[in-house]
N, C-alpha and C positions, 0 to 999 in steps of 0.2 A: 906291529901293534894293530887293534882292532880298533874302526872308530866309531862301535858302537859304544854307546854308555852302556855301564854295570845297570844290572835288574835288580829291582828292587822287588822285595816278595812280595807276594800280594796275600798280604795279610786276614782280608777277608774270608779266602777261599783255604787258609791255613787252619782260619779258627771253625769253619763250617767245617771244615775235615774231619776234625779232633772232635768234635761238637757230637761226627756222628760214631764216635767208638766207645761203646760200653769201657764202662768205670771197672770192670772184672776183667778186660782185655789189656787193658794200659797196667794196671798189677803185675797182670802175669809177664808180659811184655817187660817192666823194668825188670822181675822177679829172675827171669831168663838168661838178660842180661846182666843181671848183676853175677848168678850161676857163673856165666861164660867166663865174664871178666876173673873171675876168683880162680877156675880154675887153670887161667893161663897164669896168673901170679902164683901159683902153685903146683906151678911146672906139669901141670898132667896135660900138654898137647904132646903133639907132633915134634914140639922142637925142645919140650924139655926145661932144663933149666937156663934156658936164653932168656927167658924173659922174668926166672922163679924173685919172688919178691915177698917173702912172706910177712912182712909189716904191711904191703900195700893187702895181701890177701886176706889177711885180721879184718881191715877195716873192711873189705867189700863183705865179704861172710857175716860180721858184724851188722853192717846194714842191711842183710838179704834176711837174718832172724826176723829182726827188727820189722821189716816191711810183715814178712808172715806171720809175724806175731799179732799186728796192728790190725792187719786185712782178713785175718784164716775168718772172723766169722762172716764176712763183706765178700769172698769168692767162692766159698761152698766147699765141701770137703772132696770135689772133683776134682778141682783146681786144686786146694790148697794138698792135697793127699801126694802127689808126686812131688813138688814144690819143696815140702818139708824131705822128704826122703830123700832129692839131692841136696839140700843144705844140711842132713846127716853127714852124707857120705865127703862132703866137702870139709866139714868139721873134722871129721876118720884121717882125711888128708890131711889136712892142716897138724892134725900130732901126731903122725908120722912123719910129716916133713921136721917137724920144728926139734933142733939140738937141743932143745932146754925145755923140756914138756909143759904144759900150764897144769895148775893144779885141777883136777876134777871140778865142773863149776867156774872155770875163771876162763876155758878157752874163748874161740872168737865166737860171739853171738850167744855162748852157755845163757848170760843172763836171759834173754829169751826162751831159750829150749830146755833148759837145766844140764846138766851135767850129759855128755858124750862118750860112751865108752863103744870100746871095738870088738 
């Protein structure tokens, strides 16, 4: 065992951090991630359906509209222009994954983007 005490963070220098990262960069950064996350519950890495979860991958997809929907005129059509194109093709995934199709309009995040077709 170590007999140092745990660190505690030093908070100041966490919020002067965050303080200096534009509001466009922290979007695309959750936007990203949320991407990523979807796509591994959607079995599109490396390892497949190890990790495939397509209820967990509704909601992330869901949220990732949701965020693009909120922000697309707050990060510019730079950002938001590839952004929306992979939360297409994640959508495209998602009913081809899914045994039981959503109806046009009802898949993960439609209510945001409208209807997905392939």
């Amino acid at each position: 065992m170590s007999d140092t005490p745990p660190q505690t963070p030093d908070y100041d220098t966490m919020a002067r951090d965050i303080a200096e990262v534009p509001a466009v960069e922290v979007i695309v950064t959750v936007a990203v991630n949320l991407m990523s996350a979807a796509a591994v519950k959607l079995g599109l890495t490396e390892e497949g359906d190890k990790y495939k979860d397509l209820d967990e991958a509704r909601k992330l997809v869901t949220a990732l509209a949701g965020l693009l929907d909120a922000s697309a005129t707050e990060i510019s059509s730079f950002h938001a222009a590839p952004l929306r194109d992979g939360l297409k093709s994640l959508q495209l995934a998602f009913r081809e994954a899914s045994i039981v199709p959503d109806e046009p309009g009802q898949g993960p995040g439609e209510k945001y983007t409208g209807p997905v077709y392939g």
